[in-house]
PDB file of N, CA, C and O in Angstrom:
ATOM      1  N   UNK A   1       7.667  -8.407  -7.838  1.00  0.00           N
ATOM      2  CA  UNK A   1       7.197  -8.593  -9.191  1.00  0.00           C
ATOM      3  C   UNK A   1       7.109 -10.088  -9.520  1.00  0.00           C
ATOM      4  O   UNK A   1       6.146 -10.680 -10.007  1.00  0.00           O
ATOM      5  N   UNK A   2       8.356 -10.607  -9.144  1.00  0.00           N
ATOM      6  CA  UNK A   2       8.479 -11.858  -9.204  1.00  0.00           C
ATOM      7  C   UNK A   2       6.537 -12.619  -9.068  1.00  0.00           C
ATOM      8  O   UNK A   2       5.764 -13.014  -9.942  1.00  0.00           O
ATOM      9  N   UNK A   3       6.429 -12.534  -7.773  1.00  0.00           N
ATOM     10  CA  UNK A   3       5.077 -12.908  -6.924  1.00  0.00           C
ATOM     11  C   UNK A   3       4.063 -12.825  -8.092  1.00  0.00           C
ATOM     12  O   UNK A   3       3.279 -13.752  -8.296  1.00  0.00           O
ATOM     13  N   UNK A   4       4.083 -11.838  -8.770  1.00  0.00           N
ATOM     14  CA  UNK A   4       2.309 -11.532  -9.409  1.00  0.00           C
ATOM     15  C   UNK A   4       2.752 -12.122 -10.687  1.00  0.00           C
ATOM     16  O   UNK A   4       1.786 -12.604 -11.280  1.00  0.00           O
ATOM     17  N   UNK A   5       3.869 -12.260 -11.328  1.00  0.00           N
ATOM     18  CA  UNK A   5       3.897 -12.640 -12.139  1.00  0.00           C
ATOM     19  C   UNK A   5       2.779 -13.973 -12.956  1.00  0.00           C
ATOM     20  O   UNK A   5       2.106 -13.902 -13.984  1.00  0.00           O
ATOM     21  N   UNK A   6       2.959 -15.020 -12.049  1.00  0.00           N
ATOM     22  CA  UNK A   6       2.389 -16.345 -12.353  1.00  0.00           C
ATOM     23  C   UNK A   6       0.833 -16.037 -11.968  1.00  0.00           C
ATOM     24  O   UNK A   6       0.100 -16.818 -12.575  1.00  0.00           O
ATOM     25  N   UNK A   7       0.133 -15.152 -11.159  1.00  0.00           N
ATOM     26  CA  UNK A   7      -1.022 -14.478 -11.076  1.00  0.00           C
ATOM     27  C   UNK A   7      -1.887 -13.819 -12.217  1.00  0.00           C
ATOM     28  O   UNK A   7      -3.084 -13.871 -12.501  1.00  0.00           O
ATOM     29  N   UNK A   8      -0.702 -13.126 -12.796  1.00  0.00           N
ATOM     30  CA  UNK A   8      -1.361 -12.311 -13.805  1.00  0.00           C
ATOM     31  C   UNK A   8      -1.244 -12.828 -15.252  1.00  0.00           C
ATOM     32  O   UNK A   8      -1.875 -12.272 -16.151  1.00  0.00           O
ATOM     33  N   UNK A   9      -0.028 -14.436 -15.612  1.00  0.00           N
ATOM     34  CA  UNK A   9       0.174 -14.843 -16.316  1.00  0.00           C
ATOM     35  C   UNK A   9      -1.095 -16.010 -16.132  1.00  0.00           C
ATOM     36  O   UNK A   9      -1.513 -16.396 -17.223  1.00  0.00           O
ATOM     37  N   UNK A  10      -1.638 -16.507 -15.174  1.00  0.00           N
ATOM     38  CA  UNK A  10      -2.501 -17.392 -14.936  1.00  0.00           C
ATOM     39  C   UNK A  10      -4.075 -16.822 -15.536  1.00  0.00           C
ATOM     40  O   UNK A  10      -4.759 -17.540 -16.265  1.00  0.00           O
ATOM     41  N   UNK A  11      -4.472 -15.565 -15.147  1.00  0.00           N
ATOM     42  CA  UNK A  11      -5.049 -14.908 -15.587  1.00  0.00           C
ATOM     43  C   UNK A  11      -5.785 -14.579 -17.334  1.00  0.00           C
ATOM     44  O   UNK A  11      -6.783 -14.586 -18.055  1.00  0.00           O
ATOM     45  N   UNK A  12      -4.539 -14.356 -17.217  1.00  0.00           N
ATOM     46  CA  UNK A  12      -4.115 -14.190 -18.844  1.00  0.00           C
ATOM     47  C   UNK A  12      -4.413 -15.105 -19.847  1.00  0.00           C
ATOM     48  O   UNK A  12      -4.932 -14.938 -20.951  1.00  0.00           O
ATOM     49  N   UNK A  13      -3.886 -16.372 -19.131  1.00  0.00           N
ATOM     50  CA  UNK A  13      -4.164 -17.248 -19.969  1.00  0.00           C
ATOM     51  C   UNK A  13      -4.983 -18.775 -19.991  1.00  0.00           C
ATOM     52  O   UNK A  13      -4.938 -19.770 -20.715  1.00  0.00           O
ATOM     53  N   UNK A  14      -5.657 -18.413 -18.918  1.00  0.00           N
ATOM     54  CA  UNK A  14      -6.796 -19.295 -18.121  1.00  0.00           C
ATOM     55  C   UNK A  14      -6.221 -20.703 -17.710  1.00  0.00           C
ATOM     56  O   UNK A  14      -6.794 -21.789 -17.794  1.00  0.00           O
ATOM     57  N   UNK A  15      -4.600 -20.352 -17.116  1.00  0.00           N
ATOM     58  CA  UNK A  15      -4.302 -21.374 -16.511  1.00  0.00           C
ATOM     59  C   UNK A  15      -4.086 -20.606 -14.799  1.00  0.00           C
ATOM     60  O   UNK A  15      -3.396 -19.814 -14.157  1.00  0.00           O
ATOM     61  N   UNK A  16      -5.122 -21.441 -14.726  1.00  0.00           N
ATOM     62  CA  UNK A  16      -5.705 -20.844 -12.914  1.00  0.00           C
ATOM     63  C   UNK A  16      -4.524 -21.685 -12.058  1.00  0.00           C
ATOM     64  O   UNK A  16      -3.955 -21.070 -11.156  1.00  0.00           O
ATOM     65  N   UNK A  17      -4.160 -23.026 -12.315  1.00  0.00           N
ATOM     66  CA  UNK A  17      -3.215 -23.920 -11.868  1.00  0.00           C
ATOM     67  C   UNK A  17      -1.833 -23.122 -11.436  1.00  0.00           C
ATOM     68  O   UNK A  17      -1.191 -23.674 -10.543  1.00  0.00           O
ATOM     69  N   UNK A  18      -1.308 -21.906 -11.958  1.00  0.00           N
ATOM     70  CA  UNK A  18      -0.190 -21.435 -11.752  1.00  0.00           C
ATOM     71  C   UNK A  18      -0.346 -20.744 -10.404  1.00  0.00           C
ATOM     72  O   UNK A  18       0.393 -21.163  -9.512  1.00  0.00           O
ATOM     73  N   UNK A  19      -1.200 -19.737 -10.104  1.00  0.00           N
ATOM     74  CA  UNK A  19      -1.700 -18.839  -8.782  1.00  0.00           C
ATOM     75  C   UNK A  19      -3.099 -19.210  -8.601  1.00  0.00           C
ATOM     76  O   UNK A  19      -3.969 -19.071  -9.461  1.00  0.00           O
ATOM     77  N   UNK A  20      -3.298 -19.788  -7.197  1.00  0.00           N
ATOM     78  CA  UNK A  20      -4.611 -20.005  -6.977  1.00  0.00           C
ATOM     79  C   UNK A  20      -5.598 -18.502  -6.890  1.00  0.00           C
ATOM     80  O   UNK A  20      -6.811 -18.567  -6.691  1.00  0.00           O
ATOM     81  N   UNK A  21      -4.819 -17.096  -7.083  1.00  0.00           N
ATOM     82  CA  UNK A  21      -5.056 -15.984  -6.952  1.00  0.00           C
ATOM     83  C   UNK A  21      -5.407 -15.192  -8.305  1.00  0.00           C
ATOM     84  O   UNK A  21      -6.067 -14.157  -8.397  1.00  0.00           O
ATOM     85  N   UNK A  22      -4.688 -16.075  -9.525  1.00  0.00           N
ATOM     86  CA  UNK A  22      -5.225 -15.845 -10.980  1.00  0.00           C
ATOM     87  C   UNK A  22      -6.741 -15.835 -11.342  1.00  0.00           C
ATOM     88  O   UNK A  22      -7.240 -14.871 -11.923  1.00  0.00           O
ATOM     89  N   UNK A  23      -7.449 -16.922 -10.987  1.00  0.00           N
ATOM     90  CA  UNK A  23      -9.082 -17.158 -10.802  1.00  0.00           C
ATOM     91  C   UNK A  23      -9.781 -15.441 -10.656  1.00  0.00           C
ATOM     92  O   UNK A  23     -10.428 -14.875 -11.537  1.00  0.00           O
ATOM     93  N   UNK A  24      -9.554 -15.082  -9.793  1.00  0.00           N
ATOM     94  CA  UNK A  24     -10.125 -14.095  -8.797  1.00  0.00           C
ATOM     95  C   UNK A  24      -9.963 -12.528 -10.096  1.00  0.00           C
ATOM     96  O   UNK A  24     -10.694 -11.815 -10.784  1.00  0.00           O
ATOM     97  N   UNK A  25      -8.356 -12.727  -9.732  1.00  0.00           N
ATOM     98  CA  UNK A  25      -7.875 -11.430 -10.800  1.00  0.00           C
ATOM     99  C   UNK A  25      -8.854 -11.528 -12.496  1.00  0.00           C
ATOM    100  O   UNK A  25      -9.414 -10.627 -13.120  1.00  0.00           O
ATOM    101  N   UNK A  26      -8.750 -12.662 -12.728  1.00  0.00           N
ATOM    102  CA  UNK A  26      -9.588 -13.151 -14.238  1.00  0.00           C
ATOM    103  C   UNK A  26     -11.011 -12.455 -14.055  1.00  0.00           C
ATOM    104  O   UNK A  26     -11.614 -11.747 -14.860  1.00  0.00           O
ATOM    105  N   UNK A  27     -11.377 -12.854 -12.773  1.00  0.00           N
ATOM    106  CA  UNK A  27     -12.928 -12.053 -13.152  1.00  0.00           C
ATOM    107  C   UNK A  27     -13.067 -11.040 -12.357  1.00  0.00           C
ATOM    108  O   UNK A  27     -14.046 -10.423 -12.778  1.00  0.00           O
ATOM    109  N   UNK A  28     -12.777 -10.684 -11.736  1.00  0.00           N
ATOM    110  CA  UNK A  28     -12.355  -8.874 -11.390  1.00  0.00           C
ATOM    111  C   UNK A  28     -12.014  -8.106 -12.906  1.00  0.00           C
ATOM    112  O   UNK A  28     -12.726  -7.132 -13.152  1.00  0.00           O
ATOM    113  N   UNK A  29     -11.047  -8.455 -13.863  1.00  0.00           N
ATOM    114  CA  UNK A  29     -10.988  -7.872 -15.253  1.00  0.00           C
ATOM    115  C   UNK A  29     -11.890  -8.479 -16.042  1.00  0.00           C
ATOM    116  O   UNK A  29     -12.008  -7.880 -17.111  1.00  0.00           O
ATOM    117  N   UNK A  30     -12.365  -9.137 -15.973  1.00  0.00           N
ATOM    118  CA  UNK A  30     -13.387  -9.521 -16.909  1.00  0.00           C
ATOM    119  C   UNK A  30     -14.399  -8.515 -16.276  1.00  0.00           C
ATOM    120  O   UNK A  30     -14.785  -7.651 -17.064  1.00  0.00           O
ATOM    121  N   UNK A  31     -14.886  -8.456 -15.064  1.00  0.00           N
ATOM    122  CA  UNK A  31     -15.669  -8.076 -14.589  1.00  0.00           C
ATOM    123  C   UNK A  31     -16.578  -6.183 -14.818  1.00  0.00           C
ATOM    124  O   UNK A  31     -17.689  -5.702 -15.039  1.00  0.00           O
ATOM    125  N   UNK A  32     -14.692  -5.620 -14.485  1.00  0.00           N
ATOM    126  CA  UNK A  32     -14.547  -4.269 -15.123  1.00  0.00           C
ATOM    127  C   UNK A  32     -14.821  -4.298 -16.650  1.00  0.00           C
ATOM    128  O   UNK A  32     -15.409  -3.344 -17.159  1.00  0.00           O
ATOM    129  N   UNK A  33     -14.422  -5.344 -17.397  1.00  0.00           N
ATOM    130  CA  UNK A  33     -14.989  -4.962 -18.948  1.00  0.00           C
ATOM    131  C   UNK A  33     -16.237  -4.656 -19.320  1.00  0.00           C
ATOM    132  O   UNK A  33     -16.621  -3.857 -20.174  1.00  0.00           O
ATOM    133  N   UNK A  34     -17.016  -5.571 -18.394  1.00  0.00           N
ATOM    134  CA  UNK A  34     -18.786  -5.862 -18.680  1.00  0.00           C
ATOM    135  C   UNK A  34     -19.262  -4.205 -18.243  1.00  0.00           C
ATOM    136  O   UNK A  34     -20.159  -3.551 -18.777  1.00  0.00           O
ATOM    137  N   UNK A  35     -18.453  -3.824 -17.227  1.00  0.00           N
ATOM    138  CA  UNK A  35     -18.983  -2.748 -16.760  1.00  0.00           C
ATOM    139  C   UNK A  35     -18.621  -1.246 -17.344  1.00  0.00           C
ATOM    140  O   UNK A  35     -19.433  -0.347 -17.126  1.00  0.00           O
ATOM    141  N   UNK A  36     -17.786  -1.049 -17.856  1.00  0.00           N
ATOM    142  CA  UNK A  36     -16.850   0.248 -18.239  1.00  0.00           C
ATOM    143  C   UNK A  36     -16.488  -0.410 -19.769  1.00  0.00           C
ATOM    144  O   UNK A  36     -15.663  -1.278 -20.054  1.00  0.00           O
ATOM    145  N   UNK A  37     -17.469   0.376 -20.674  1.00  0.00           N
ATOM    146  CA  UNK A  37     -17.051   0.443 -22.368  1.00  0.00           C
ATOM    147  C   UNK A  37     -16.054   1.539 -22.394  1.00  0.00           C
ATOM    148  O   UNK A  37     -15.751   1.667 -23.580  1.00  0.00           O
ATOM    149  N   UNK A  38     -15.329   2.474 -21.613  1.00  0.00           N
ATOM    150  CA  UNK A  38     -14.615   3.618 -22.269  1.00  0.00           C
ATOM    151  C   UNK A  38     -13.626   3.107 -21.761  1.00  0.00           C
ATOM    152  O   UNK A  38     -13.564   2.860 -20.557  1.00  0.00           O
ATOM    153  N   UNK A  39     -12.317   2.767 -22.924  1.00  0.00           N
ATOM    154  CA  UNK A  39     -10.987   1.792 -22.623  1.00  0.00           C
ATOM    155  C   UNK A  39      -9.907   2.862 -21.540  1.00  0.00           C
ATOM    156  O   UNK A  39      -8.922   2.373 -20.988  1.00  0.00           O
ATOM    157  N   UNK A  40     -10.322   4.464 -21.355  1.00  0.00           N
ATOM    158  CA  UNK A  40      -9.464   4.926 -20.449  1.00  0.00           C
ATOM    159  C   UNK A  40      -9.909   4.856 -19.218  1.00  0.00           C
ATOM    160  O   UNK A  40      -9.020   4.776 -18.370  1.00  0.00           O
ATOM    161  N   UNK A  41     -11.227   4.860 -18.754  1.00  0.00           N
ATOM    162  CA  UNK A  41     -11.868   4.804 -17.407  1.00  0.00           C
ATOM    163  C   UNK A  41     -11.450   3.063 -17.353  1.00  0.00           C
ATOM    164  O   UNK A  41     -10.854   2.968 -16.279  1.00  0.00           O
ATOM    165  N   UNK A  42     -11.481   1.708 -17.977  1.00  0.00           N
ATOM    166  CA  UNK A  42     -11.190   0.921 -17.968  1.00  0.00           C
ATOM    167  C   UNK A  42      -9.323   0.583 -17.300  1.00  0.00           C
ATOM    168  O   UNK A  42      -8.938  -0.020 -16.299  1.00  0.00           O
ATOM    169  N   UNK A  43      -8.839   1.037 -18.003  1.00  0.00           N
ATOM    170  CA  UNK A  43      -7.393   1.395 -17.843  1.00  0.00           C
ATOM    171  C   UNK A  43      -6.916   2.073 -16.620  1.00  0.00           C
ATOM    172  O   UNK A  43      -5.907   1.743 -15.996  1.00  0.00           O
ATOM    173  N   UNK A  44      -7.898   3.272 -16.255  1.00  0.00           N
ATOM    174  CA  UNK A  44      -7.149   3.838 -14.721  1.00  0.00           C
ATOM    175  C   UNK A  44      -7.846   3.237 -13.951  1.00  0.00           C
ATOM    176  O   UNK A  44      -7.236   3.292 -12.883  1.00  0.00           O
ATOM    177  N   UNK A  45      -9.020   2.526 -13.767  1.00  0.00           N
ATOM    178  CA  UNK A  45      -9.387   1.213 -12.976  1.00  0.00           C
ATOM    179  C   UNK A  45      -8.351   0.426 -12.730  1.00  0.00           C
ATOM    180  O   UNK A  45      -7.720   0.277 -11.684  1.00  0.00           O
ATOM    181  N   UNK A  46      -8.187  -0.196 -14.038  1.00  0.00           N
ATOM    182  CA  UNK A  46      -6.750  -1.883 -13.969  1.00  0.00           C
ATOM    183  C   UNK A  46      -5.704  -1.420 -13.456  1.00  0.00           C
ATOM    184  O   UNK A  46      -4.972  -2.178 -12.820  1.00  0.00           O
ATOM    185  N   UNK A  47      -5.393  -0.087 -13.607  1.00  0.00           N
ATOM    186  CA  UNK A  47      -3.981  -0.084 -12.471  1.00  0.00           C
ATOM    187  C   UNK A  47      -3.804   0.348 -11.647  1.00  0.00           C
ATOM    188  O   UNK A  47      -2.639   0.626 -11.362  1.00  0.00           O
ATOM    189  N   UNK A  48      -5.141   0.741 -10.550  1.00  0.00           N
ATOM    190  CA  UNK A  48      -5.401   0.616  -9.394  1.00  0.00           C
ATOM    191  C   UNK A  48      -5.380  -0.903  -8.574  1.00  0.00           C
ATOM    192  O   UNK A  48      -5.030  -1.315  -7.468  1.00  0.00           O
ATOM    193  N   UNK A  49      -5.938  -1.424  -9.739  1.00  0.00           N
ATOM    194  CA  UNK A  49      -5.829  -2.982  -9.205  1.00  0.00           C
ATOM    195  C   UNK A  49      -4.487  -3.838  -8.922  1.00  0.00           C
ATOM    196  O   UNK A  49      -4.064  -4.511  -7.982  1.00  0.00           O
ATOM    197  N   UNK A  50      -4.002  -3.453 -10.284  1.00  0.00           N
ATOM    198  CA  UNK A  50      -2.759  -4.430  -9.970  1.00  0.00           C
ATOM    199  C   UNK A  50      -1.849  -3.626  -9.269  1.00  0.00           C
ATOM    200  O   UNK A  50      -0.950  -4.322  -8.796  1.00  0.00           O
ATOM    201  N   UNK A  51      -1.669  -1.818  -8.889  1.00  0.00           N
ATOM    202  CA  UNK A  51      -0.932  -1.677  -7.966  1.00  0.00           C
ATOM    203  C   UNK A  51      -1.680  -2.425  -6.629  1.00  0.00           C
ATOM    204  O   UNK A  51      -1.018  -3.452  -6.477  1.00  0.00           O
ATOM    205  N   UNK A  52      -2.171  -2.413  -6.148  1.00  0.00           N
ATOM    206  CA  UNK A  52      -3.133  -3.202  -5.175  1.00  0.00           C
ATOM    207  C   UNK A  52      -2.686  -4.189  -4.861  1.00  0.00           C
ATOM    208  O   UNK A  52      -2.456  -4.552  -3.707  1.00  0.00           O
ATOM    209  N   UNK A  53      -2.390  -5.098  -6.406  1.00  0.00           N
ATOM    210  CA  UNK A  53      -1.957  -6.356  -6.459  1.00  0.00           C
ATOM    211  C   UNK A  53      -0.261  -6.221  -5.738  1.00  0.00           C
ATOM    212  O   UNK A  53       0.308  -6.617  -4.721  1.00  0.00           O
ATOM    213  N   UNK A  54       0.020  -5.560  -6.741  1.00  0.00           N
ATOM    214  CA  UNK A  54       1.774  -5.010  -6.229  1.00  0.00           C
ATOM    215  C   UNK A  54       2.192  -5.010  -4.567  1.00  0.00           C
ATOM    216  O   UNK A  54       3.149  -5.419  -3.908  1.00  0.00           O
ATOM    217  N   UNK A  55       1.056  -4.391  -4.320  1.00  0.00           N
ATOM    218  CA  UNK A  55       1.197  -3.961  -2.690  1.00  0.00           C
ATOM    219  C   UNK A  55       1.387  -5.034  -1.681  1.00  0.00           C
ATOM    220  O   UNK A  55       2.145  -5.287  -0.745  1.00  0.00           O
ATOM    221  N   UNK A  56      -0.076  -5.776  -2.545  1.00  0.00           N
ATOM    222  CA  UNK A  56      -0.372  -7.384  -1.499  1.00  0.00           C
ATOM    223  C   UNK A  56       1.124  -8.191  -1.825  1.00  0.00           C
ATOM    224  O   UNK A  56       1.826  -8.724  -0.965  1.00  0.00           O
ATOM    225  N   UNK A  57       1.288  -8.157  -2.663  1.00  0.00           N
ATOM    226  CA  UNK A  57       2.289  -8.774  -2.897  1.00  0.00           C
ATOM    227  C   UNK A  57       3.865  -8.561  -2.077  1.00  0.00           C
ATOM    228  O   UNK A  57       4.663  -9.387  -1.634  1.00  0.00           O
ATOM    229  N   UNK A  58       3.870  -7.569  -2.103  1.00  0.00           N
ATOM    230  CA  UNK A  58       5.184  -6.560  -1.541  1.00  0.00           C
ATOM    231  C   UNK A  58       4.864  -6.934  -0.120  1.00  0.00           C
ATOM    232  O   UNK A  58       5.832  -7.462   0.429  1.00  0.00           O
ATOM    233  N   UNK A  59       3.812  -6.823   0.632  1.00  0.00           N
ATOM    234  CA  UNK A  59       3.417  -6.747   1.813  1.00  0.00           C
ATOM    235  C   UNK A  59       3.778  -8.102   2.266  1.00  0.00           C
ATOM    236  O   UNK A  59       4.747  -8.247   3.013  1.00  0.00           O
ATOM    237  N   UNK A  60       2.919  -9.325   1.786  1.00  0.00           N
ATOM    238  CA  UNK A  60       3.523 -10.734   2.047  1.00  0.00           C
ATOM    239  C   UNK A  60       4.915 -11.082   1.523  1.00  0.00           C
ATOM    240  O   UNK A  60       5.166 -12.277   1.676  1.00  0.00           O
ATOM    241  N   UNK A  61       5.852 -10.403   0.969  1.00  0.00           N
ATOM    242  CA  UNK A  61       7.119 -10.848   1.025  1.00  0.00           C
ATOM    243  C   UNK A  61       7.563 -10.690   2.531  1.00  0.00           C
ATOM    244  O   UNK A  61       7.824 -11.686   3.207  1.00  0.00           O
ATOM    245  N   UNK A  62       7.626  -9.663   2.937  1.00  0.00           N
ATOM    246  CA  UNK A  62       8.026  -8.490   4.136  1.00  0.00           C
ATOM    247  C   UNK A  62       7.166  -9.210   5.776  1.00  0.00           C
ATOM    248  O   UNK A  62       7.601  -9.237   6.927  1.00  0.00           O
ATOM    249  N   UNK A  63       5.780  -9.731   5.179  1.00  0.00           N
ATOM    250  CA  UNK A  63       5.425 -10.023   6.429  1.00  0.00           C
ATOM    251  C   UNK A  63       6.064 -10.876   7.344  1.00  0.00           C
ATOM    252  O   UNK A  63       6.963 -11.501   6.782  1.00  0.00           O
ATOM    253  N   UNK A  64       5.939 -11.165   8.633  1.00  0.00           N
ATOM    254  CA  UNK A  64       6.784 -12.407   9.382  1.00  0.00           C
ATOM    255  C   UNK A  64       5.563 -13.206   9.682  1.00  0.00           C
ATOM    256  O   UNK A  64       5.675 -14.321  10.192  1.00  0.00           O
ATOM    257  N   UNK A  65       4.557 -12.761   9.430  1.00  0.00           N
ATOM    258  CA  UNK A  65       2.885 -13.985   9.920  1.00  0.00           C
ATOM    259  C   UNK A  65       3.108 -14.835   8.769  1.00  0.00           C
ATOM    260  O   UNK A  65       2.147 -15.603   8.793  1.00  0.00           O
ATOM    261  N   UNK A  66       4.081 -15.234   7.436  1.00  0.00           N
ATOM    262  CA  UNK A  66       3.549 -15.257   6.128  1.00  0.00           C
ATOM    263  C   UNK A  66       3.049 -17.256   6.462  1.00  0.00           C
ATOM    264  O   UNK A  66       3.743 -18.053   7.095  1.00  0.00           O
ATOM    265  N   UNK A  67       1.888 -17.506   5.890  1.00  0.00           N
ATOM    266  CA  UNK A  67       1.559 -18.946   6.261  1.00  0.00           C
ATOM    267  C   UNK A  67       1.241 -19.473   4.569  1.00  0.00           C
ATOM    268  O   UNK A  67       0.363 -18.810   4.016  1.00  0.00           O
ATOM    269  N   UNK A  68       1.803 -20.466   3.822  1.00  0.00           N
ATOM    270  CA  UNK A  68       1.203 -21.290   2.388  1.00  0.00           C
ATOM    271  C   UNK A  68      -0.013 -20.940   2.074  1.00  0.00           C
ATOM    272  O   UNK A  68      -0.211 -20.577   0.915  1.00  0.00           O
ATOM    273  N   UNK A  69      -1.183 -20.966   3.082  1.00  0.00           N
ATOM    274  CA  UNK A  69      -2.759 -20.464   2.436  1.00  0.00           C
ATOM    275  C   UNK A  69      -2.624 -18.819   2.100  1.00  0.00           C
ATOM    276  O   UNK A  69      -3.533 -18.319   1.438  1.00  0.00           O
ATOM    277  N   UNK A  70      -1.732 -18.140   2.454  1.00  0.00           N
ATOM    278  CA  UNK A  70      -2.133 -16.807   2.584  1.00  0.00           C
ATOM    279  C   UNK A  70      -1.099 -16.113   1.323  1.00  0.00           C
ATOM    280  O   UNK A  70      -1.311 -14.995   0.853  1.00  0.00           O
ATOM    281  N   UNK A  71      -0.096 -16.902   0.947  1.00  0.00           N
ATOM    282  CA  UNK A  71       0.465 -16.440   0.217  1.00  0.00           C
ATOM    283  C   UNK A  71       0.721 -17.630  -1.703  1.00  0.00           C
ATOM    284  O   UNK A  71       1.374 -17.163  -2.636  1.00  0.00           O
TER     285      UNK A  71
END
């Protein structure tokens, strides 16, 4: 949790400087807005994503390849 935190707080608040991975997440949700007006099809979208996010995240704690660009 720790991990996505500064991702999704970067996001949030268009400071990209915190996770170079915030950028990306920002317009992926922006992206789903333009596309999906009904806020529940919107909603079980976004938390496909950020479990997604969860995962990547979980996954590079755990990995032993883990390298600075990748995480």
């Amino acid at each position: 949790m720790l991990k996505i935190a500064p991702i999704v707080r970067g996001a949030d608040t268009d400071s990209y400087l915190l996770a170079p991975q915030s950028a990306g997440l920002w317009a992926i949700s922006a992206g789903l807005s333009y596309n999906h007006s009904n806020d529940d099809e919107l909603l079980s979208i976004g938390i496909k994503i950020y479990d997604a996010l969860y995962s990547w995240a979980t996954y590079m704690e755990n990995a032993s390849h883990k390298t600075d660009d990748l995480t």
